[in-house]
C-alpha positions in Angstrom: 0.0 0.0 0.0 1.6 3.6 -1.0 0.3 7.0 0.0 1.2 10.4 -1.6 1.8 12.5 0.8 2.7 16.4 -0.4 4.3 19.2 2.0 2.2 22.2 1.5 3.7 25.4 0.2 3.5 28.3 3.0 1.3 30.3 3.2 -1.5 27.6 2.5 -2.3 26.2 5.4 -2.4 27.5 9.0 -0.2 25.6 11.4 -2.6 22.8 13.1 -2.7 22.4 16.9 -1.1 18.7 18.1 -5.0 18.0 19.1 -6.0 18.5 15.4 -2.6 16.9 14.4 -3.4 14.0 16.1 -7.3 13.8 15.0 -6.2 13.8 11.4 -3.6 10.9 12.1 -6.2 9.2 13.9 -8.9 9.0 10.5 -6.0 8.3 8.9 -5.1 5.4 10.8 -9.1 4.0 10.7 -9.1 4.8 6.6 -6.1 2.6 6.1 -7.5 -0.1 8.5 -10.9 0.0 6.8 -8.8 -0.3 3.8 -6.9 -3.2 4.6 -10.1 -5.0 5.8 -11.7 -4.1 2.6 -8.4 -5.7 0.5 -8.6 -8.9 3.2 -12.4 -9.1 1.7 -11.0 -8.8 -1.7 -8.8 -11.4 -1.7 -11.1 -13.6 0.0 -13.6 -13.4 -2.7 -11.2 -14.3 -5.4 -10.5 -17.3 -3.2 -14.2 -18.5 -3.3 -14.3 -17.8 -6.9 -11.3 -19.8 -8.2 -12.9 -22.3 -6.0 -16.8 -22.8 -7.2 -14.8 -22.9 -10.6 -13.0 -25.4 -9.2 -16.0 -27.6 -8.2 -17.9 -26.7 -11.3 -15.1 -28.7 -12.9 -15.4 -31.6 -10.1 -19.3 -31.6 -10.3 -18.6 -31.6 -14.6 -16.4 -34.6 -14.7 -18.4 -36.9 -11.9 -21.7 -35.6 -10.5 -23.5 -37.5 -7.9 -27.1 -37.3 -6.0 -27.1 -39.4 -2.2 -24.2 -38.8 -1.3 -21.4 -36.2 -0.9 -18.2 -38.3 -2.7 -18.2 -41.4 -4.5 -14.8 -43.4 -4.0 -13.6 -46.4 -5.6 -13.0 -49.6 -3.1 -9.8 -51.8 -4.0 -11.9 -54.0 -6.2 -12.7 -50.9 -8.1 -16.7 -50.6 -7.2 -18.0 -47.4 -6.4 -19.3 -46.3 -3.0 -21.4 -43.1 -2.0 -20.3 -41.7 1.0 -22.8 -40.0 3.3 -22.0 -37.0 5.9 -20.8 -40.1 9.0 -18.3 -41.7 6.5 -17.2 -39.0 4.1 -13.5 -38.6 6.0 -12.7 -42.0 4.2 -12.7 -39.6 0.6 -9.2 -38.3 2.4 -8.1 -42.2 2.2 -9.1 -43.2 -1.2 -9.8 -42.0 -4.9 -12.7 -39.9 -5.4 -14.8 -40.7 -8.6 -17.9 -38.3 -8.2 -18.9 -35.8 -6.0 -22.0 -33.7 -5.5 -22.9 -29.8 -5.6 -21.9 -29.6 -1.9 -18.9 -32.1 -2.1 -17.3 -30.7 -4.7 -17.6 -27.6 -3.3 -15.3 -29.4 -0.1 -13.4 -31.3 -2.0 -12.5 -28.4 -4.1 -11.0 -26.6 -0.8 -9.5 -29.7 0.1 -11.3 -32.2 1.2 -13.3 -33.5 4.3 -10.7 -31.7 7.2 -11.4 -28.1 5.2 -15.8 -28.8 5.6 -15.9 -26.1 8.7 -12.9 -23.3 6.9 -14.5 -20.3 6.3 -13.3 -20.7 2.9 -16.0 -23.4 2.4 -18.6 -21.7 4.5 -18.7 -19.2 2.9 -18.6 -20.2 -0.7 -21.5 -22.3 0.4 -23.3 -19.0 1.6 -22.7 -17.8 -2.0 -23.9 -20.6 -3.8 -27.0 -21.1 -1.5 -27.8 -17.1 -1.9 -26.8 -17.5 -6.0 -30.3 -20.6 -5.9 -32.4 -18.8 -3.7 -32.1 -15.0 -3.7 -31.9 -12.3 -6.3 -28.6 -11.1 -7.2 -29.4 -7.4 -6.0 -29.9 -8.9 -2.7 -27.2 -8.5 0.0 -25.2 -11.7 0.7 -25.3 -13.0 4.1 -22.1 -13.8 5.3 -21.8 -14.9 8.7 -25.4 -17.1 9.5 -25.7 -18.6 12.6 -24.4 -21.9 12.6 -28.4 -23.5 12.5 -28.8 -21.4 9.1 -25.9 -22.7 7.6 -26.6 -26.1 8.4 -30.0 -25.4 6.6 -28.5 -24.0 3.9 -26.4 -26.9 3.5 -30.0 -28.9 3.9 -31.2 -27.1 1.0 -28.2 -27.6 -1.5 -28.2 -31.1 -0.6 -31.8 -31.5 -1.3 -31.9 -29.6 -4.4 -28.8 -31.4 -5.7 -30.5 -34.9 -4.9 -34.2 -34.0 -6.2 -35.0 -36.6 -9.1 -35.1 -34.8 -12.0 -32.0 -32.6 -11.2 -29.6 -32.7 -14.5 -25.6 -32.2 -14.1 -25.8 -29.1 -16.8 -28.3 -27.6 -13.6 -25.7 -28.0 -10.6 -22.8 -27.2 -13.1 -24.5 -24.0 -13.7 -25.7 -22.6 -10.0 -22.0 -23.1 -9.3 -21.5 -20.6 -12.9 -24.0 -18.9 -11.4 -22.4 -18.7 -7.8 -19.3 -17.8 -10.1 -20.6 -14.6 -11.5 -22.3 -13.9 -8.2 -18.2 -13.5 -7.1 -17.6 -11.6 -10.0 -20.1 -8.6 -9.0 -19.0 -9.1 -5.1 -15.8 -8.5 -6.3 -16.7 -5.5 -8.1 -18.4 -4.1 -5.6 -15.9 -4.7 -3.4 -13.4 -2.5 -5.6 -15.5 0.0 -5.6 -15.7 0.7 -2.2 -12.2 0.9 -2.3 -11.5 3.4 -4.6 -14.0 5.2 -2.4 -11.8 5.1 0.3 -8.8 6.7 -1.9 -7.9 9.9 -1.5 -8.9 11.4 -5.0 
């Protein structure tokens, strides 16, 4: 982060008092704070992008419906792993996943489920299937929410007549969702700049 700082010429400005000295350093201090919070956010959301692309790939090359992973046994048969079981898609090779599984495995697998990384891009893609894009994006839910959130993926992923091309695209969806966050984000931060 840089800052142009210029020495005024005399004559322009009155000498300030060390109370208004200090004032001014003070908003200066909470700008560049708010700033870097605002640049934290930033990169956070790229992170959640590059990573609903991610599963959009995963969900593209083996979707599922009952179950979060699929994972191939040593004989080589496939077996759907549930929410109880789904640490053993850390032990073997995934084959399949589904909209909230890939969107795990993506981050890394069953130990990143609670990351905020995770949480979060699941807040995106639950708000990108049930809420207009004008509408604020909650963040932070209470834990209950997000576990009904994750309720409601699940369900819609597994719902019988649910096609691969319709989870493939919520998470495009989710994608572009990103994309105006982002935006919106950068925004806000040029706001902040001293013009």
């Amino acid at each position: 982060m840089s800052a142009v700082l210029t020495s005024p010429t005399p004559g322009d400005v009155r000498p300030l008092g060390w109370r208004a000295r200090r004032r001014l350093q003070k908003q200066e201090r909470r700008r560049l704070a708010e700033q870097d919070a605002r640049s934290v956010r930033l990169a956070e959301l790229h992170r959640i992008r590059a990573l609903l692309e991610q599963a959009a790939a995963l969900v593209e090359h083996g979707w599922i419906q009952h179950g979060w992973f699929a994972v191939l046994d040593a004989q080589g048969r496939t077996h759907r792993l549930t929410v109880p079981d789904f640490q053993l898609a850390s032990e073997r090779r995934v084959s399949g996943v589904c909209l909230v599984g890939g969107i795990v495995y993506a981050a890394g697998g069953p130990h990143a489920v609670h990351s905020q990384l995770v949480q979060r891009s699941l807040d995106l893609t639950w708000h990108a299937l049930n809420e207009s894009p004008r509408q604020p994006v909650r963040w932070c839910p209470s834990p209950a929410v997000r576990t009904a959130h994750v309720r409601d993926l699940t369900r819609w992923n597994d719902h019988p007549q649910r096609t691969v091309e319709q989870v493939s695209s919520l998470l495009q969806s989710a994608v572009h969702l990103a994309d105006a966050q982002i935006e919106q984000r950068r925004a806000e931060q040029r706001a902040l700049t001293p013009g």
